[in-house]
Backbone as a chain_set.jsonl record, in Angstrom:
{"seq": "XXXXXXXXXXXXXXXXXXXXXXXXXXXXXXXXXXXXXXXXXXXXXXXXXXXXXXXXXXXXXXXXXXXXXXXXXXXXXXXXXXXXXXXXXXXXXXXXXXXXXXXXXXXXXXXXXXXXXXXXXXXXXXXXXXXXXXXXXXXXXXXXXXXXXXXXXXXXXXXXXXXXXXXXXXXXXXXXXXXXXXXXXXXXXXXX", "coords": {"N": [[3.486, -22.493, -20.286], [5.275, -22.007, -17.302], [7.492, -20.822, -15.329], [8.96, -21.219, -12.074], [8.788, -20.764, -8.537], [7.011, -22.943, -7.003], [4.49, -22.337, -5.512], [3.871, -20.078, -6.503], [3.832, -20.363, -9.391], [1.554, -22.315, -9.323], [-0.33, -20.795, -8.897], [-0.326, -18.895, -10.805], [-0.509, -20.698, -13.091], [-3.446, -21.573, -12.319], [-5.026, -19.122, -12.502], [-4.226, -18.402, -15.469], [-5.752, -21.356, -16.331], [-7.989, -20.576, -15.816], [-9.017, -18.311, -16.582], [-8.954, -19.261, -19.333], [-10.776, -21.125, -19.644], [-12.759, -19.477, -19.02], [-12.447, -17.815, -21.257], [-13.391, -19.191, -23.252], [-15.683, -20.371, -23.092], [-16.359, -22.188, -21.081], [-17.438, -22.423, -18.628], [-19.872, -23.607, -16.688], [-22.369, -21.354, -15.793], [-25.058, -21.9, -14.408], [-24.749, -24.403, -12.783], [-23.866, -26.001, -9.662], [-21.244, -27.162, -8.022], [-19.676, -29.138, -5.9], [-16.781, -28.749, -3.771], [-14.373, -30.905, -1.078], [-11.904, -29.326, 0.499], [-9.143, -30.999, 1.612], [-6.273, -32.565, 3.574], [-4.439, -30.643, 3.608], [-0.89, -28.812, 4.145], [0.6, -28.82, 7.378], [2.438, -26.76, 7.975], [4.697, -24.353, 6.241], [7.937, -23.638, 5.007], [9.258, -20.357, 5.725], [11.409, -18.425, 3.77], [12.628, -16.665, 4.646], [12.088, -15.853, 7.424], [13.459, -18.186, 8.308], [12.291, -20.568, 9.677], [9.482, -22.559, 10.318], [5.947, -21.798, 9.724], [2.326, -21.343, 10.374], [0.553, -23.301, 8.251], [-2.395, -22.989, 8.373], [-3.59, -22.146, 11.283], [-1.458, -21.879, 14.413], [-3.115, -23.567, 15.791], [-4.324, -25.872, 15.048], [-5.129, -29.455, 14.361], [-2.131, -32.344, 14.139], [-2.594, -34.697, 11.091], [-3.37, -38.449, 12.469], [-1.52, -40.045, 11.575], [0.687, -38.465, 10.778], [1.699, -37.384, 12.772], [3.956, -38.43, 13.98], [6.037, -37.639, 11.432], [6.592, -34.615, 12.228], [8.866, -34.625, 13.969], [11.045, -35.689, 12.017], [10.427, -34.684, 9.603], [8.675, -32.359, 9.675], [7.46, -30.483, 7.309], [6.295, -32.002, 5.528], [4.209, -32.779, 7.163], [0.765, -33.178, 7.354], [-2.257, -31.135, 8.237], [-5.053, -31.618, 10.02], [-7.363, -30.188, 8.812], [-9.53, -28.367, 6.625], [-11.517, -27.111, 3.829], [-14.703, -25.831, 2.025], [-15.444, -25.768, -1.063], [-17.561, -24.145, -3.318], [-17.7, -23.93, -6.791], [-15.379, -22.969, -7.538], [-15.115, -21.136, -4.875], [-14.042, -20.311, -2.013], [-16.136, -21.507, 0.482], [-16.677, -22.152, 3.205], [-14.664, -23.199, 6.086], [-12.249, -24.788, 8.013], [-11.126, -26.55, 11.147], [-9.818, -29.634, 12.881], [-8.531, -29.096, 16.522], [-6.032, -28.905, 18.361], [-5.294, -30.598, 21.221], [-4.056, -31.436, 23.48], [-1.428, -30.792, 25.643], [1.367, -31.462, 25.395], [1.677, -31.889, 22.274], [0.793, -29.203, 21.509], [2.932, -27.822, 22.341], [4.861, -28.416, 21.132], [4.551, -28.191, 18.21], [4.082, -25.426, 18.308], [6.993, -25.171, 19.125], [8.412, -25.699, 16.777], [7.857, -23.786, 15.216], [9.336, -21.689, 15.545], [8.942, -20.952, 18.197], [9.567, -20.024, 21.314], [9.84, -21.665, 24.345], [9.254, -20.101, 26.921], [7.952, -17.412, 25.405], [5.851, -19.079, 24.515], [4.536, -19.605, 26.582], [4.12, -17.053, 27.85], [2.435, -16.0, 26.021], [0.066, -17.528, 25.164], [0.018, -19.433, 27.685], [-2.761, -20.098, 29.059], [-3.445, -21.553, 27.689], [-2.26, -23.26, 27.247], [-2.422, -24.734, 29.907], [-4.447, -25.163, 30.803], [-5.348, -27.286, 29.05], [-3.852, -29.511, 30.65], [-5.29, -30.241, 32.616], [-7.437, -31.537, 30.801], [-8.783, -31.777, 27.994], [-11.428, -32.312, 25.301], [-11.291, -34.32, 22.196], [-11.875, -31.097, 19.859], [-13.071, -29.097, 17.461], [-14.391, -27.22, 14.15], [-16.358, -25.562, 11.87], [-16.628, -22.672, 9.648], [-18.794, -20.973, 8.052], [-19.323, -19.035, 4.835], [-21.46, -16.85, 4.855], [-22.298, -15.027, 3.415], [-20.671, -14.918, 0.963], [-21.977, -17.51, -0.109], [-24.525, -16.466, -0.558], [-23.704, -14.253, -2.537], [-22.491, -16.415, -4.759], [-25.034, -18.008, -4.941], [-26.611, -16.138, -5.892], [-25.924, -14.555, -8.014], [-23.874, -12.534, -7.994], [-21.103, -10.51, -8.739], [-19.454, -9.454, -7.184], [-18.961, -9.354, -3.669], [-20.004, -7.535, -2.344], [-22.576, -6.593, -3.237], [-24.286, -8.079, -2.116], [-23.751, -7.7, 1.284], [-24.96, -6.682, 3.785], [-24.557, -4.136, 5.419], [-22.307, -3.03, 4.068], [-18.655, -2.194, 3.434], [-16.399, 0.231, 2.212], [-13.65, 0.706, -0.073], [-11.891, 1.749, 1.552], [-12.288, 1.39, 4.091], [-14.343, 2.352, 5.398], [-18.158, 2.345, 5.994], [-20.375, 3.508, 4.419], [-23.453, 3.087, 5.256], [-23.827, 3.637, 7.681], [-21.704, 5.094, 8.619], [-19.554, 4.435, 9.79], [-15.981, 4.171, 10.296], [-16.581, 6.084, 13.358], [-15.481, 9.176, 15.3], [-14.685, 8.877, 18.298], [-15.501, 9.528, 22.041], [-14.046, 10.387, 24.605], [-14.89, 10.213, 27.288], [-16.276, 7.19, 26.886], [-13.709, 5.942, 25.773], [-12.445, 6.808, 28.156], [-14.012, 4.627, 29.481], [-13.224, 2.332, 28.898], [-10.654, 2.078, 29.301], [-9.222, 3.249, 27.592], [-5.851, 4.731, 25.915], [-4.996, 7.209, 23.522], [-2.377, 7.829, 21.737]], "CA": [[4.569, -23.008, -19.484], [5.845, -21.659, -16.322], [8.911, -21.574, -14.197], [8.912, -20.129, -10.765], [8.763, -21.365, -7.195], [5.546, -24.133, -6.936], [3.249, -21.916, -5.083], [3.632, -18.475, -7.44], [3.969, -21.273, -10.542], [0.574, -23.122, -9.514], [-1.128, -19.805, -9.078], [-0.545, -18.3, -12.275], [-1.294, -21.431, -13.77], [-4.432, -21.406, -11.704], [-5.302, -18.404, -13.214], [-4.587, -18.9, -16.482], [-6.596, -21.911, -16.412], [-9.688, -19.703, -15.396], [-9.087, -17.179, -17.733], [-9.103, -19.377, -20.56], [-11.805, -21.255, -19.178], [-14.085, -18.317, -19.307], [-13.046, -17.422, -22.702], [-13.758, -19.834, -23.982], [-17.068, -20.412, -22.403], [-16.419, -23.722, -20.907], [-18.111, -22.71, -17.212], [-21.811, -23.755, -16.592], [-22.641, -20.552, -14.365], [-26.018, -23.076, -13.983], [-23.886, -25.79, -12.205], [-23.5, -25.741, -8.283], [-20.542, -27.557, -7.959], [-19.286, -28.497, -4.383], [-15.253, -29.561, -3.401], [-13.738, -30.465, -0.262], [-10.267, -29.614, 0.27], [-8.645, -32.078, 3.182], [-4.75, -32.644, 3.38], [-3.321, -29.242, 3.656], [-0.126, -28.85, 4.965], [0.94, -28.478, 8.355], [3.773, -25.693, 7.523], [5.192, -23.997, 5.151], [9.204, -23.318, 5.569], [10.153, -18.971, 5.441], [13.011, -18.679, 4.032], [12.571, -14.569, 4.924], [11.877, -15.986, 8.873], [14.451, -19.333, 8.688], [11.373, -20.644, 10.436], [8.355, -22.957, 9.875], [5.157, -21.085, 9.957], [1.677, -22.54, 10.194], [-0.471, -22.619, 6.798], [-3.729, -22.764, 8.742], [-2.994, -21.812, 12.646], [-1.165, -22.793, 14.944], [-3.91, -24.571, 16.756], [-4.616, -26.907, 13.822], [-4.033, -30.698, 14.959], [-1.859, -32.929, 12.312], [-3.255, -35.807, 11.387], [-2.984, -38.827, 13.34], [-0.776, -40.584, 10.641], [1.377, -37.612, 10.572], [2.152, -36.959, 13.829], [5.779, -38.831, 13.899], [6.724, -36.498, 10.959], [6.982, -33.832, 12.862], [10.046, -34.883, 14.54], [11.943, -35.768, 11.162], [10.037, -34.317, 8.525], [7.823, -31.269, 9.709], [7.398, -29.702, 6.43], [5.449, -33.405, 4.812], [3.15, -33.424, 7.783], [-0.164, -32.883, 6.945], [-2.809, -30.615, 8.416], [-6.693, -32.08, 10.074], [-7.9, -28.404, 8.29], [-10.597, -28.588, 5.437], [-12.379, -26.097, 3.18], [-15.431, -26.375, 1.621], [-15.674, -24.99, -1.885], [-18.761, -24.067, -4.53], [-17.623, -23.071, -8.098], [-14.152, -22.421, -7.004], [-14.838, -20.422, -4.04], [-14.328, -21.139, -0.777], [-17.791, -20.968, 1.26], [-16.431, -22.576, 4.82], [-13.498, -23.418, 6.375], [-12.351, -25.121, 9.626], [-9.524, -27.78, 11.743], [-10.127, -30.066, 14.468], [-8.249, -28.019, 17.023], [-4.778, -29.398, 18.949], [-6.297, -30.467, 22.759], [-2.993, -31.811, 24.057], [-0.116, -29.458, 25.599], [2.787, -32.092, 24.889], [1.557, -31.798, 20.938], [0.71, -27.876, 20.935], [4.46, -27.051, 22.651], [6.11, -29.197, 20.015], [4.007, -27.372, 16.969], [5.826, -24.21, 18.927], [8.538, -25.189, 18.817], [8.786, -25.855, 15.582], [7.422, -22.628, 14.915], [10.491, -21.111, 16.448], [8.203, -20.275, 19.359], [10.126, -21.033, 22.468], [8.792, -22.108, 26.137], [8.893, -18.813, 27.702], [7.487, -17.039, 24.419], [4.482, -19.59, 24.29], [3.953, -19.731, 28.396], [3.397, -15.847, 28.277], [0.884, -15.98, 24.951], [-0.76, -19.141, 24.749], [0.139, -20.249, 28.834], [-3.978, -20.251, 29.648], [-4.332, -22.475, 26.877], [-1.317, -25.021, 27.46], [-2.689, -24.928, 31.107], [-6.013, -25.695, 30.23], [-4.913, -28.622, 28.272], [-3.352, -29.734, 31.263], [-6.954, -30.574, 33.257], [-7.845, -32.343, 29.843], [-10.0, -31.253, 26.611], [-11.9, -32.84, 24.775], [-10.884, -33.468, 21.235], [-12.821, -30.358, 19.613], [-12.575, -28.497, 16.004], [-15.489, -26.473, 13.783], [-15.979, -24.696, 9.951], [-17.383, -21.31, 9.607], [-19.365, -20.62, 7.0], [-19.123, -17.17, 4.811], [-23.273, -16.895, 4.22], [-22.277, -13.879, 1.915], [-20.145, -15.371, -0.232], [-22.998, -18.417, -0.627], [-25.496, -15.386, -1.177], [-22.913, -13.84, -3.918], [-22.553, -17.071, -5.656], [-26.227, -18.162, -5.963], [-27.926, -14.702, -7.011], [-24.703, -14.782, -9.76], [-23.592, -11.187, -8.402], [-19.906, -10.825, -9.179], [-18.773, -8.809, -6.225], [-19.471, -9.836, -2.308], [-20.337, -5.996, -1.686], [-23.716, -6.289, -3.648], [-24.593, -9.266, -0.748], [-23.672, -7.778, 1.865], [-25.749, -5.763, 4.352], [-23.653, -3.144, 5.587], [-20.557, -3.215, 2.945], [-17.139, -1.279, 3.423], [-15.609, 0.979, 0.767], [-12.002, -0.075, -0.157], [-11.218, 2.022, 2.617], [-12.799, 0.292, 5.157], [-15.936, 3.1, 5.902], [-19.733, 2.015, 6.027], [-21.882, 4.682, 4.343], [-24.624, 3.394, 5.841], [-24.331, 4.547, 9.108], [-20.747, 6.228, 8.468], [-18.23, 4.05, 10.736], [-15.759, 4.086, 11.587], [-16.857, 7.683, 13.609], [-14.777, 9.797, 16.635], [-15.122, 8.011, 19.848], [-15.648, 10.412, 22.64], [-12.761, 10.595, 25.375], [-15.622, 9.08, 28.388], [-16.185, 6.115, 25.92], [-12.227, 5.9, 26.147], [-11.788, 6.137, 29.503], [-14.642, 3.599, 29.881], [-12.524, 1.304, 28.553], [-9.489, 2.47, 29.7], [-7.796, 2.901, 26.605], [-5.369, 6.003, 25.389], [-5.201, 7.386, 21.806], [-1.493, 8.402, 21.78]], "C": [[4.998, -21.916, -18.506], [6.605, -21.909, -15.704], [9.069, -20.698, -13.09], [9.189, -21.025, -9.797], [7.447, -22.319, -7.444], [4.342, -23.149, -6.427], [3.382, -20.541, -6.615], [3.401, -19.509, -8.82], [2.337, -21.871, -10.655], [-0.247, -22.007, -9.531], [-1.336, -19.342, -10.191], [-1.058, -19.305, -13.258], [-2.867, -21.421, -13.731], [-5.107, -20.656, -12.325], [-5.209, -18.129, -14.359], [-5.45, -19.526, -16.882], [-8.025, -21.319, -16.525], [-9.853, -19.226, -16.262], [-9.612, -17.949, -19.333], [-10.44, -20.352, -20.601], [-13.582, -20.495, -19.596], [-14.06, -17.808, -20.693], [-13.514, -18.315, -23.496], [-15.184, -21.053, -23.855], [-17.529, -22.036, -21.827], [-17.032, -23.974, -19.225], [-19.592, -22.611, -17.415], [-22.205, -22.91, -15.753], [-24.303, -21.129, -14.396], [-26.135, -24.108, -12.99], [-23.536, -25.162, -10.932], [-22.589, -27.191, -8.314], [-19.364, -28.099, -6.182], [-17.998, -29.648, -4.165], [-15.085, -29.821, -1.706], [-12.537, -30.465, -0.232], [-9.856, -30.463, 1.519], [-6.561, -31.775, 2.598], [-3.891, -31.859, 2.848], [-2.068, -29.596, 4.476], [-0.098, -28.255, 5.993], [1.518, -26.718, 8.673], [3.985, -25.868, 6.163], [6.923, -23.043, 5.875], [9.176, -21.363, 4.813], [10.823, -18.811, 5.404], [13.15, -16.922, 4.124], [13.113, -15.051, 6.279], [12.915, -17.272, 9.251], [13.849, -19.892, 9.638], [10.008, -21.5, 9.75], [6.928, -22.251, 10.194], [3.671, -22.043, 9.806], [0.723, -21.811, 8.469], [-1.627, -22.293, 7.441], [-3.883, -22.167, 10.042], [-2.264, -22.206, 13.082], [-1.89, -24.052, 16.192], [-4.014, -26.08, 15.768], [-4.089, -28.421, 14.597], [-3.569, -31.282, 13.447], [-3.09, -33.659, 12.381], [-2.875, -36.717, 11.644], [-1.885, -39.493, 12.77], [0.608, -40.263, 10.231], [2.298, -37.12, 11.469], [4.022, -37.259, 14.331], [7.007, -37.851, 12.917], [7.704, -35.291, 11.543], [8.409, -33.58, 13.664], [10.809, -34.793, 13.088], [11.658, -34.996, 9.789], [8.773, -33.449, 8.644], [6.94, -30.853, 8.524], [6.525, -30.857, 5.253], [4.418, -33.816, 5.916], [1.41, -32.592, 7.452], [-1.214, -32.342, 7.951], [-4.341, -31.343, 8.886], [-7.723, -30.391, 10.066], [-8.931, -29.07, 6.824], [-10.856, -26.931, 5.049], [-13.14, -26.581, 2.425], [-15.467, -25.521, 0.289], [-16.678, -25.362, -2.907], [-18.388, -23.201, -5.592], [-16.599, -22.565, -8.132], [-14.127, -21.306, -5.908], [-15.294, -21.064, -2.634], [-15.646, -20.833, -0.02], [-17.584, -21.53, 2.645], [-14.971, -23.008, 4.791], [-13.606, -23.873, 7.724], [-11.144, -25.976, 9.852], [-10.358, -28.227, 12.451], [-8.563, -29.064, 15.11], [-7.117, -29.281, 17.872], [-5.352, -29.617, 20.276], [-5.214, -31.593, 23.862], [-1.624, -30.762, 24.308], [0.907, -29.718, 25.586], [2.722, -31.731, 23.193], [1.507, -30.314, 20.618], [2.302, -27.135, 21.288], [5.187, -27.498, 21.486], [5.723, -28.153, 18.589], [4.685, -25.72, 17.244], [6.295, -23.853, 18.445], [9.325, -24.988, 17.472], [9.005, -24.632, 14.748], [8.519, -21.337, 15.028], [9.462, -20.644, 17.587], [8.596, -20.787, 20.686], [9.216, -21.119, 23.631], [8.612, -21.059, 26.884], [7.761, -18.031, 26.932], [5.56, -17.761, 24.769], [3.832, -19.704, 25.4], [3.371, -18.039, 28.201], [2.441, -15.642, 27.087], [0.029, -16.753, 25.243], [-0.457, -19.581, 26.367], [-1.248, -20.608, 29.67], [-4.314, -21.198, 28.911], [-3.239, -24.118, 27.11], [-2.068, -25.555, 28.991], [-3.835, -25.626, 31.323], [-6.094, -27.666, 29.949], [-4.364, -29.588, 29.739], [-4.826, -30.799, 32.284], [-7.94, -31.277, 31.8], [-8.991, -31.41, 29.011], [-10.161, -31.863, 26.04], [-11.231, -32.681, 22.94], [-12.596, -32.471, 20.799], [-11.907, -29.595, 17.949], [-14.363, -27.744, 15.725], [-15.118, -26.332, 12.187], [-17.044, -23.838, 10.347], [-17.516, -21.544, 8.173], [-19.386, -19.175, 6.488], [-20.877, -17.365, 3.871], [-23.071, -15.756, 3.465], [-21.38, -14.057, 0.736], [-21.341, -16.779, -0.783], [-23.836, -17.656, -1.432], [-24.806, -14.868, -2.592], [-23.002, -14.759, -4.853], [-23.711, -17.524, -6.093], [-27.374, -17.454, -6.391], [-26.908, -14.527, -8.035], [-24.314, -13.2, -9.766], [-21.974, -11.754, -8.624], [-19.576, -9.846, -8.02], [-19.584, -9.26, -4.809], [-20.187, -8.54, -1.73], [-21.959, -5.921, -2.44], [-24.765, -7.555, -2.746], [-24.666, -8.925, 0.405], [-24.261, -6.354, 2.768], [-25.138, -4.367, 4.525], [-21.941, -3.367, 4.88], [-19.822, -1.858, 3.112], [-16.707, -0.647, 1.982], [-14.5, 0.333, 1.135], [-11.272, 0.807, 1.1], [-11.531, 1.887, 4.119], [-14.208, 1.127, 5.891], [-17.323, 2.208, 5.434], [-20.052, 3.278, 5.591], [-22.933, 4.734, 5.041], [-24.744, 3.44, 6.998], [-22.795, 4.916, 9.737], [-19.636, 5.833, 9.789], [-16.881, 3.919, 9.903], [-15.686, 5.656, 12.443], [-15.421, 7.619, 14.446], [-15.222, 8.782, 17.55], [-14.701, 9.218, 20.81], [-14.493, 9.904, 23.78], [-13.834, 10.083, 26.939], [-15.824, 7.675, 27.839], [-14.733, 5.414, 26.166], [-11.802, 5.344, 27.274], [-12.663, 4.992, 29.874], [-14.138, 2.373, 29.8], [-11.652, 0.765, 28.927], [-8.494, 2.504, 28.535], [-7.599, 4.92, 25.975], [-5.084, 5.959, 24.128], [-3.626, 7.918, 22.152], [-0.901, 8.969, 20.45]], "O": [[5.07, -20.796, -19.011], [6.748, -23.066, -15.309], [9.302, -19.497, -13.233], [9.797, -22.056, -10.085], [6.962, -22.076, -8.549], [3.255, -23.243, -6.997], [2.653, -20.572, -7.606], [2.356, -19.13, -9.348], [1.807, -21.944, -11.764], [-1.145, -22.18, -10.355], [-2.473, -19.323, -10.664], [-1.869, -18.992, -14.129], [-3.546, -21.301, -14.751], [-6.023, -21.221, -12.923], [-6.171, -17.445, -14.708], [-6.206, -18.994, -17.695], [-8.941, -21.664, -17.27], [-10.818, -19.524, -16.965], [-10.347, -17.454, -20.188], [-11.131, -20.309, -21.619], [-14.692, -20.753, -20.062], [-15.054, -17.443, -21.321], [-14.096, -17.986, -24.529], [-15.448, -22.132, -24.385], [-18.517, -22.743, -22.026], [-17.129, -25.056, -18.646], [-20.278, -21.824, -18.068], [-22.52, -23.441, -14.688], [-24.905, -20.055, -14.414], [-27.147, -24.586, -12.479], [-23.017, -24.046, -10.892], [-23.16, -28.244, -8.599], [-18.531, -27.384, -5.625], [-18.055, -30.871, -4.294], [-15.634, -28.987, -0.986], [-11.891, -31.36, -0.778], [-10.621, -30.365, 2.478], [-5.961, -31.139, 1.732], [-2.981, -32.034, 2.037], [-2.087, -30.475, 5.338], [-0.632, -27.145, 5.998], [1.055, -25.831, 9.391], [3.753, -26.734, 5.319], [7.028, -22.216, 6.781], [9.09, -21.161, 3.602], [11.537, -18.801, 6.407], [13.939, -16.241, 3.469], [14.301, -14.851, 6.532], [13.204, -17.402, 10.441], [14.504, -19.943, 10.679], [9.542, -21.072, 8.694], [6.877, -22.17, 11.422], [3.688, -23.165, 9.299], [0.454, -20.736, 7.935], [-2.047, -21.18, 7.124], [-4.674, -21.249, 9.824], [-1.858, -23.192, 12.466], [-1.45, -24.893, 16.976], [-3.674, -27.203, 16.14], [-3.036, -28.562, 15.218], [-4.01, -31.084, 12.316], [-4.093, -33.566, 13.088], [-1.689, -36.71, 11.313], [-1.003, -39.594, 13.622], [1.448, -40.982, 9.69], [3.374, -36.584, 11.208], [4.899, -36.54, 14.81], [8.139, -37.474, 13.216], [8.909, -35.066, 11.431], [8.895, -32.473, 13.894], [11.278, -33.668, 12.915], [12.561, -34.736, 8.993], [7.841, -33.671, 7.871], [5.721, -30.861, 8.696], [6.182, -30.403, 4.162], [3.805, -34.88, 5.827], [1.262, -31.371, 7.392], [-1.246, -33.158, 8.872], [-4.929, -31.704, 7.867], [-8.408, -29.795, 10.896], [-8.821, -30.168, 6.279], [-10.546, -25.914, 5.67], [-12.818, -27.649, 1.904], [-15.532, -24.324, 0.566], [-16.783, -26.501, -3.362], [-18.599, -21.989, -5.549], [-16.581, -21.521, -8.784], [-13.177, -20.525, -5.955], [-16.201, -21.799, -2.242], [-16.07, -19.678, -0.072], [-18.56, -21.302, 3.361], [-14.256, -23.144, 3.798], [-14.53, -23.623, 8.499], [-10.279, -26.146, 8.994], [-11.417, -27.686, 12.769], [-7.75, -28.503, 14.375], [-7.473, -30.459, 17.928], [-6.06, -28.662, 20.596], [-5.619, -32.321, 24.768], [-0.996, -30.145, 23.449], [1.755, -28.833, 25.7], [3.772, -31.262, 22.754], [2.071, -29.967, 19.58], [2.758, -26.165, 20.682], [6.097, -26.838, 20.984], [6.589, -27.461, 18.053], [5.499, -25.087, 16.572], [6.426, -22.906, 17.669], [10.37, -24.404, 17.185], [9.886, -24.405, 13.919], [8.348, -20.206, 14.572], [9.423, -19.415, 17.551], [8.092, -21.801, 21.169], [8.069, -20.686, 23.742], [7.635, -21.121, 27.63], [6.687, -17.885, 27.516], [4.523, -17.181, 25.094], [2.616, -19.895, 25.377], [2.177, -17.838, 28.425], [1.486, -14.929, 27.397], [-0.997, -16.26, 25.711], [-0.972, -20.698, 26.337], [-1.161, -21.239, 30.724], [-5.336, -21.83, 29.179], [-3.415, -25.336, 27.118], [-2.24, -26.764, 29.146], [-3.995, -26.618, 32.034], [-6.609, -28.679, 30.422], [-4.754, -30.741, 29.558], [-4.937, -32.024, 32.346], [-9.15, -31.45, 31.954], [-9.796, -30.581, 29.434], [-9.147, -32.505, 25.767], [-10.845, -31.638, 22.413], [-13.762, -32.737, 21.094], [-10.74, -29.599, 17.558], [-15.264, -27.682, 16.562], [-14.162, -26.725, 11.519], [-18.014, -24.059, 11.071], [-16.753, -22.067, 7.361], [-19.444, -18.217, 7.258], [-21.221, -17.811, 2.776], [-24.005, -15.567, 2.687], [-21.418, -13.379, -0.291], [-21.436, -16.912, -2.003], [-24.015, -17.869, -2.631], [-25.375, -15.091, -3.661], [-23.509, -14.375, -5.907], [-23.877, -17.611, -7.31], [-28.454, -17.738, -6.909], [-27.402, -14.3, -9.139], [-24.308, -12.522, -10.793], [-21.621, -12.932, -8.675], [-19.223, -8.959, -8.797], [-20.789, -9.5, -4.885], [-20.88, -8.596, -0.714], [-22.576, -4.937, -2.032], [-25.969, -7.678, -2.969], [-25.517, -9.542, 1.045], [-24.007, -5.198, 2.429], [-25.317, -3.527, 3.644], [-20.852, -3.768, 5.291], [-20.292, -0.731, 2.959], [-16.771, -1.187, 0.878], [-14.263, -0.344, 2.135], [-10.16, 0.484, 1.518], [-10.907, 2.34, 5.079], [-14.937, 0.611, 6.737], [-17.283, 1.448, 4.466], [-20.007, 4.193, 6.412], [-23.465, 5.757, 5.472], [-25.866, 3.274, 7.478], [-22.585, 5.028, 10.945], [-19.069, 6.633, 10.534], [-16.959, 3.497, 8.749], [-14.735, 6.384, 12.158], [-14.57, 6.73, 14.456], [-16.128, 7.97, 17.358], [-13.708, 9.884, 20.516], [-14.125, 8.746, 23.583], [-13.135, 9.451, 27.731], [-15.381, 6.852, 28.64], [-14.7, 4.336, 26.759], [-11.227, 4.297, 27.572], [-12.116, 4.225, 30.666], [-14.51, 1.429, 30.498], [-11.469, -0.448, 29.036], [-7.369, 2.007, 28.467], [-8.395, 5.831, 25.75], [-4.909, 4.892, 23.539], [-3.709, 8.639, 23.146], [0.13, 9.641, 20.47]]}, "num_chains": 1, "name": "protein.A"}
């Protein structure tokens, strides 16, 4: 039993579950297993930020069902975001993508992100929208977490070609180095 907030509450459950799971030897590491997740939320309210934030971006479109929410009930509108998962881990991810600039100002807004704010970040992309887009979306795939799960290593670092120490260096060819001060100015950027 648990008592917390819903997200810290379903996690630990979450993990529990696993745990006891594995002791008690109830996973088929044999079994390719494949989920999709659909009907994420939109937002999630900060009560740090007194502010809706997005769970997935803020490009994300709702879905079309959902879209009225937004006006009265933000925080119950639902997300056109997916993930694809094998064995409990995620192996892709993706949205269809917002391709209207009456619908991406409002998501904003919501955001606390006002009209000046989102004209000087995002004003190439409301503009854009403006001369029409197609709808458009995608999922990336993580081909080293696929590789991790079906050679049965237990860490993503025994997968992956050039792997980071926990402190973010490559051994094998020792980045992140010096960068030389012509390099720099090639760029135009100062180290201050």
């Amino acid at each position: 039993m648990v008592s917390d907030a819903w997200q810290k509450a379903y996690s630990v459950l979450c993990t529990l579950r696993l745990e006891m799971a594995k002791r008690l030897n109830l996973i088929d590491e044999n079994k390719f297993s494949l989920l999709w997740v659909v009907d994420f939320p939109m937002f999630e309210y900060s009560e740090d930020e007194k502010r809706y934030v997005a769970m997935h971006h803020p490009f994300t479109a709702p879905k079309f069902e959902d879209v009225d929410m937004l006006d009265a009930e933000p925080g119950k509108a639902r997300a056109r975001a997916y993930d694809l998962v094998l064995n409990g881990n995620e192996i892709a991810g993706g949205s269809i993508r917002i391709h209207s600039s009456e619908l991406q100002s409002k998501v904003f807004s919501l955001m606390g992100i006002g009209t000046e704010e989102a004209a000087s970040k995002f004003g190439f992309l409301l503009d854009a929208f403006k001369y029409g887009a197609p709808p458009h979306g995608g999922i990336a795939f993580g081909f080293d977490r696929i590789a991790m799960l079906l050679t049965n290593s237990k860490s993503i670092r025994d997968v992956i070609a050039f792997p980071k120490t926990s402190s973010g260096m490559s051994l094998m060819d020792e980045c992140p180095t010096e960068v030389d001060k012509k390099q720099l100015d090639e760029l135009h950027i100062r180290v201050k």
